[in-house]
Structure formats: structure tokens, C-alpha cells
C-alpha positions as CSV (number, residue, x, y, z in Angstrom):
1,X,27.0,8.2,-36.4
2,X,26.8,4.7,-38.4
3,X,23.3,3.3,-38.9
4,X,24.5,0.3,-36.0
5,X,25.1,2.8,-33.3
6,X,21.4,4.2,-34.2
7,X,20.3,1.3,-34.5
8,X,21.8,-0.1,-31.0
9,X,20.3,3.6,-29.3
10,X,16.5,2.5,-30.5
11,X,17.2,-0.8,-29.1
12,X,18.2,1.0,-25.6
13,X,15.2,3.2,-25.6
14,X,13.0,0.6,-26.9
15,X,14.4,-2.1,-24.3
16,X,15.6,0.0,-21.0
17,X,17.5,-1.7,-18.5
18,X,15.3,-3.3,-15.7
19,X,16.3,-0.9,-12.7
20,X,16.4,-1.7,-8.7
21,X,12.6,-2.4,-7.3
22,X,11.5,0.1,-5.5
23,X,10.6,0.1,-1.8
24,X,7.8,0.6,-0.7
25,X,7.7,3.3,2.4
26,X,4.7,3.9,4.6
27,X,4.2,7.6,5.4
28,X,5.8,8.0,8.6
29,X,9.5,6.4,6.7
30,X,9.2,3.0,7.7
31,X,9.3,-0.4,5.3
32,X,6.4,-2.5,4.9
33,X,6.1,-5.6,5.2
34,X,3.3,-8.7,5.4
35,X,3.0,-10.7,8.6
36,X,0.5,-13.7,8.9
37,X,-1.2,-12.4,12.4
38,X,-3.6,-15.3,14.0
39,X,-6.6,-13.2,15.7
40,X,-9.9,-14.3,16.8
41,X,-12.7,-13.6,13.6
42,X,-14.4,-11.1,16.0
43,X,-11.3,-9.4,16.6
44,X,-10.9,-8.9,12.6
45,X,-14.2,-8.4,12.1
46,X,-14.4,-5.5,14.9
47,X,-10.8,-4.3,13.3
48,X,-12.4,-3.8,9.4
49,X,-15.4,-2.4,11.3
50,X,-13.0,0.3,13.3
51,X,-11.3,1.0,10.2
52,X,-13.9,1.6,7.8
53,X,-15.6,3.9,10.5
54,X,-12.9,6.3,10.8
55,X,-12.0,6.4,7.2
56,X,-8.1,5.1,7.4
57,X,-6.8,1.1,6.6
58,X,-6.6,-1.5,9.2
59,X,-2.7,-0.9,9.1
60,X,-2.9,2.3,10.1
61,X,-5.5,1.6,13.0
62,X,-3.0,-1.4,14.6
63,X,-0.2,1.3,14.1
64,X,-2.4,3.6,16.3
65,X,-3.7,1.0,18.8
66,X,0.2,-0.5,19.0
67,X,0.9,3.2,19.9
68,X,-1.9,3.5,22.6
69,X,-0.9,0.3,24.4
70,X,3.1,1.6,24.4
71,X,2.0,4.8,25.8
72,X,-0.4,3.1,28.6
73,X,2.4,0.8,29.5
74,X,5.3,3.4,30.4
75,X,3.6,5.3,33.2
């Protein structure tokens, strides 16, 4: 081994390759992403109010509420 292919190994291992981002998965599989929603302030108020009660994050509660109002809305 010559002291430039050592020398161009540290360089790799110092300096790695920048690799793919990574996606970000919820648990149930799906992607996440950020929409702007425009709600009344009570509505978000009684949203981070519902949330912190039951101990899960508001994205998970509008999950479960967007579930509830599927399910009401079939029979």
C-alpha cells in the first residue's frame, strides 16, 4: 500500500460521502408531511387541550378524529 492510497482512505473515513436523506415514516408506514391547516383559535386551542390530556401529539389525535368521521360516514 503507498502512503497516497493511505492517505486517500483517511480522507474517505474522515470525509464520508453525504448519503440519500432519510424519510421520515410515521408508525402506521405512511410519509409525513406539513400542511398549513386554517382553523378557528378555539378549535386549536381545544385540539392541544385534547392532546395533552390523553398523552399522544395533535397529529395523532386528527389521525384518530379523521378516522372517526370516515367510519361515521359509511353506514
Amino acid at each position: 500500500m503507498t502512503t497516497f492510497t493511505k492517505l486517500d482512505q483517511i480522507r474517505a473515513h474522515l470525509r464520508p460521502e453525504p448519503q440519500a436523506p432519510v424519510s421520515v415514516a410515521t408508525l402506521e408506514g405512511g410519509k409525513r408531511v406539513q400542511k398549513n391547516l386554517s382553523i378557528l383559535e378555539s378549535d386549536a386551542e381545544r385540539l392541544s387541550m385534547f392532546a395533552k390530556r390523553d398523552g399522544i401529539s395533535q397529529a395523532k389525535l386528527l389521525s384518530a378524529a379523521l378516522d372517526a368521521y370516515d367510519s361515521s360516514k359509511v353506514g
